[in-house]
N, C-alpha and C positions, 0 to 999 in steps of 0.2 A: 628202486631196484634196477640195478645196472646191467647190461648183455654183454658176451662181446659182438664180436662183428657176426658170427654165425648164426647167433638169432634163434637157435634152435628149440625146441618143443621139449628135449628133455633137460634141456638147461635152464631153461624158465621152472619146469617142475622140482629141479632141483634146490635151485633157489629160495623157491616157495616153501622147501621143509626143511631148508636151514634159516629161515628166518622167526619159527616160533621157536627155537631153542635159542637163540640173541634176544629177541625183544619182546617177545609173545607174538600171538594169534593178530594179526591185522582186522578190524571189523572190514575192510572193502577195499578193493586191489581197482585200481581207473588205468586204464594201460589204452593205445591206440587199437587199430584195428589191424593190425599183423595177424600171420598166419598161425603164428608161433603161441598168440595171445588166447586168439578166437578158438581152438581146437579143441574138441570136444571133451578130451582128458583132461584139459584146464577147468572145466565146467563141473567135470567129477572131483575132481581133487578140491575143487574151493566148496563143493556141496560136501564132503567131506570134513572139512575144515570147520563149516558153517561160515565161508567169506561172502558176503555178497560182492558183487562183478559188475564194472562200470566200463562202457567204452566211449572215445574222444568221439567227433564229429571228423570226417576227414577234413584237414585244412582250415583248423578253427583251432588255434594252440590254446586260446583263451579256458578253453575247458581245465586244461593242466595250466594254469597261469604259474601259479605256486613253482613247479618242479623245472620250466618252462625258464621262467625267469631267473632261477639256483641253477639252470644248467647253462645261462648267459654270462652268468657273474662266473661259475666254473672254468669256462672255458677264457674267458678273456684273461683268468690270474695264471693259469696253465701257461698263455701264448708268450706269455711275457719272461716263463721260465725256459720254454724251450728253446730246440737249437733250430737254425735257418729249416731245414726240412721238416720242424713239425711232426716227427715221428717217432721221438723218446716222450711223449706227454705221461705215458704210466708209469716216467718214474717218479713224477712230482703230485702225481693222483691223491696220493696218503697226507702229503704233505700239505697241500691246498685246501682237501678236504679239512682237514687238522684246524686251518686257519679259518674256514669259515664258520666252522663249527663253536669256537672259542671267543669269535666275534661279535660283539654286543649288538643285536636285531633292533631299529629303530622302532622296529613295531611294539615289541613287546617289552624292551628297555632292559633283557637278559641277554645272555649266552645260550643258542639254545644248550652246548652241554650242559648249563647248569639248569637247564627246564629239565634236562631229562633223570640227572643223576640228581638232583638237589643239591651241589654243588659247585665251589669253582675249581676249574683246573689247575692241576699242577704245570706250573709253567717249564717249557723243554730248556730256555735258556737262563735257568735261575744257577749262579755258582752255588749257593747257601744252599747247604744240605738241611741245613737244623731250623728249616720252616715250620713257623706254629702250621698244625694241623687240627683240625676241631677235633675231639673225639667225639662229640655227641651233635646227632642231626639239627636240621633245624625244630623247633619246639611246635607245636600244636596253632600256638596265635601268630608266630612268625609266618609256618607254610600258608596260614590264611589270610596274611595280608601281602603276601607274594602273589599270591593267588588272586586276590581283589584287585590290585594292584595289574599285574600282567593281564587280565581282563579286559579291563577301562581303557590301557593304554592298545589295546589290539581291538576293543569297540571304535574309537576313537582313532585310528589309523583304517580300519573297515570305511568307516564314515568318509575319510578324506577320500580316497582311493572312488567310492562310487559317487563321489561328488567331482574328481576329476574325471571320471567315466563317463557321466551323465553331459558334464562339458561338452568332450571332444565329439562325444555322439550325437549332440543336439544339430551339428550343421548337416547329419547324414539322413539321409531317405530312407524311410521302412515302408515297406507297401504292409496293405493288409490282404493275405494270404489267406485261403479256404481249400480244403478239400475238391479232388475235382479240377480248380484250376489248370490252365498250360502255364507254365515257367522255365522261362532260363534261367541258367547256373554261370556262376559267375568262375570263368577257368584259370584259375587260381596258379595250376601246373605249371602257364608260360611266363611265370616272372621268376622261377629258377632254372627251367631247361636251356639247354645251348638254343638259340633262335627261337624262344618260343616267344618274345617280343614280337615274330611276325604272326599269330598265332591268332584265332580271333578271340576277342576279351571276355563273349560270352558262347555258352552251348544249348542245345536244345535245338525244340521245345519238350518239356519234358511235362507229363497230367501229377500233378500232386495225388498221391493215396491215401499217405496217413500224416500227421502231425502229432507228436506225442508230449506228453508236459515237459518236458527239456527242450523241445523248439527243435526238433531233431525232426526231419522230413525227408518222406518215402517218396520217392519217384519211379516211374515209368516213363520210359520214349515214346513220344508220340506217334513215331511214325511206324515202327514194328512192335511197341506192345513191354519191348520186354524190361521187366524189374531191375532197378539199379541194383547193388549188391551192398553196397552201403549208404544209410543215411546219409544227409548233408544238413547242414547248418541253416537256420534260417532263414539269419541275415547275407546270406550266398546268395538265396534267388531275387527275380523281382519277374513282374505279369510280362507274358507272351502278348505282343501285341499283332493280330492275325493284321496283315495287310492284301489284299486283291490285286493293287495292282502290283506288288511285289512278286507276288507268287506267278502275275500273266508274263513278267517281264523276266524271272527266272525258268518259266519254260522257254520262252522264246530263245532264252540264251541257250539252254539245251536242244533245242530241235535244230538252232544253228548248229551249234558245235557236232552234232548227227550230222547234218549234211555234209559241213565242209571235210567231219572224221571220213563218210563213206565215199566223197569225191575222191580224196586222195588217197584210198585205200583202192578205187577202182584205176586210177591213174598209175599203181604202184602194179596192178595184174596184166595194165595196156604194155609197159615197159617190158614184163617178162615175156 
């Protein structure tokens, strides 16, 4: 479900109730944590609906992998049609879309158009008007071995996929994390802002609150108390390690930096 750039609260809710009259009822809408997403009337309208409500982890795209990964392959067929400034892409939106939709999915060995219509599509660049057309769907032991069939081959791509996961994560570090704990957060924000390469790689310390079964964790600042405002991802944190002499050699830096501030602040009242 696409926005434009306005993002707004009544154009989300719009959306949302022109989408059961195209496809039906969604059983559960996973959207980030925008303002436009989170807002209370969203909450009414899907309890309404009877949608159940899912939100990302800030800076953890993994959660939307699926939509994530279709809006990489989108955008890259886009760049390739547009012009040097990048700023006519909506006129080729339909059209792109068009082609990935009609694209035979490695996973499942279909189109999804033909997952969803039980069909294949009429081709845009066929001269032959006088194409066989089926008249009648597909038959009862066909759609079920479509169906067995598109199964296996999306078990069986599931399988690959967490066996290259399980790979590439095996050289990484998980701490074991508990309730309670201090943690840093691993600051994610300075590998796209302008300078945030100088930026430092982690923040905190922050007390763990809650842990809930999606590995989705509550924090609090150590130092004034107060509640983050959104979860964070798990594998983000790792332990606070308290150090003494760090902490004696960070005052002393402050009680310098007081003196040498109030020297030359007194040095700057002798001049006037």
């Amino acid at each position: 479900m696409a926005l434009t750039s306005n993002n707004s609260v009544e154009e989300y809710i719009l959306a949302c109730r022109k989408r059961p009259d195209w496809w039906g009822k969604p059983g559960r809408i996973l959207s980030d944590q925008g303002r436009e997403f989170c807002a209370s009337v969203n909450d009414e309208l899907c309890k309404a609906y009877g949608i159940k409500r899912s939100v990302t982890s800030a800076y953890h795209p993994q959660t939307n992998g699926l939509a994530e990964r279709t809006n990489r392959t989108l955008k890259t067929r886009l760049a390739k049609l547009c012009n040097t400034k990048m700023n006519d892409w909506p006129d080729y939106l339909k059209e792109v879309a068009y082609s990935m939709r009609t694209q035979k999915q490695k996973s499942t060995g279909f189109t999804t158009y033909h997952l969803m219509f039980g069909r294949q599509h009429r081709p845009i660049d066929q001269d032959d008007m006088e194409l066989e057309v089926e008249e009648e769907g597909l038959s009862p032991a066909d759609e079920s071995t479509d169906t067995s069939c598109r199964e296996e081959k999306v078990n069986a791509a599931q399988e690959k996929q967490t066996a290259d996961y399980n790979r590439r994560k095996k050289g990484s570090k998980i701490y074991d994390l508990s309730v309670g704990m201090h943690v840093l957060q691993s600051n994610l924000r300075n590998e796209s802002r302008k300078g945030g390469k100088m930026e430092p790689k982690w923040t905190g310390p922050y007390k763990i609150l809650d842990i809930d079964c999606n590995q989705r964790v509550a924090l609090e600042t150590v130092k004034n108390g107060k509640k983050l405002n959104r979860r964070v991802s798990y594998n983000q944190l790792r332990p606070y390690l308290h150090s003494q002499l760090h902490d004696a050699r960070a005052a002393e830096r402050d009680e310098s930096w007081e003196s040498s501030h109030l020297c030359s602040h007194m040095m700057r009242q002798d001049t006037k």
